[in-house]
C-alpha positions as CSV (number, residue, x, y, z in Angstrom):
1,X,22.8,13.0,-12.4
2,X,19.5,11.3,-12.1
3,X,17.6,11.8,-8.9
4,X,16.6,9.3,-6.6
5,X,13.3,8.5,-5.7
6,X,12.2,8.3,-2.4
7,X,11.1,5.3,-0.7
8,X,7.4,6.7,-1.1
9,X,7.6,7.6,-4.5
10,X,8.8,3.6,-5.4
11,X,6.4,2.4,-3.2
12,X,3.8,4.0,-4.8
13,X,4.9,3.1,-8.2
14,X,5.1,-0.5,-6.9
15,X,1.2,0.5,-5.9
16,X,0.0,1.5,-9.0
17,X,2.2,-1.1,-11.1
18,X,0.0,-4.1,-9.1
19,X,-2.9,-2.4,-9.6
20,X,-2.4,-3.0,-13.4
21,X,-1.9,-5.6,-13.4
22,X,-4.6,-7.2,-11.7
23,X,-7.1,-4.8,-14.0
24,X,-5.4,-6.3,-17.0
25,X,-6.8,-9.9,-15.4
26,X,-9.8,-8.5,-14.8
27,X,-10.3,-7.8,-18.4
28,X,-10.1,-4.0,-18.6
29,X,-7.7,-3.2,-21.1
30,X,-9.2,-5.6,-23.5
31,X,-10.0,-2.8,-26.5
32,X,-13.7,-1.7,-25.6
33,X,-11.8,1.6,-25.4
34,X,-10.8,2.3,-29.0
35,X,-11.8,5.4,-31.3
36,X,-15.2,5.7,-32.0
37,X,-17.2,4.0,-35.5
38,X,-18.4,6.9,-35.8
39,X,-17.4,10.7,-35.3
40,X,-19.4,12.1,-32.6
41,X,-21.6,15.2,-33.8
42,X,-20.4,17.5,-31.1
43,X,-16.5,17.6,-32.8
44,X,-15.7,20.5,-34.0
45,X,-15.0,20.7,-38.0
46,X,-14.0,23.8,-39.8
47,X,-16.0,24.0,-42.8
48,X,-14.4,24.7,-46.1
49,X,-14.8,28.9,-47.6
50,X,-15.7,29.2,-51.3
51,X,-13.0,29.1,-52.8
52,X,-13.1,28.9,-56.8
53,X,-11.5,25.3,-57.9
54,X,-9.0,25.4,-60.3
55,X,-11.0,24.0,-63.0
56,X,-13.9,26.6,-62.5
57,X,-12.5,29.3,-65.1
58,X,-12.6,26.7,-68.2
């Protein structure tokens, strides 16, 4: 069975749902939050061993 939530809880939810909303009018969730153009140089990359290609041995 699914519990209930208390009268709190819902009001908080209620809370937090208007809140949304009016930062959606406000312009916040317009996309100035997407990935980045470029990678940023602190992002860890594992660099490649050297490993012999399998067109090396011709």
């Amino acid at each position: 069975m699914k519990k209930k939530l208390s009268s709190k809880a819902a009001l908080h939810r209620l809370k937090l749902g208007a809140d949304r909303d009016a930062q959606k009018e406000q312009g916040y969730f317009d996309g100035r939050f997407v990935q980045r153009a470029e990678p940023s140089e602190k992002l860890y990359t594992r660099k490649q061993k050297h490993k012999p290609k399998k067109n090396d041995d011709l």
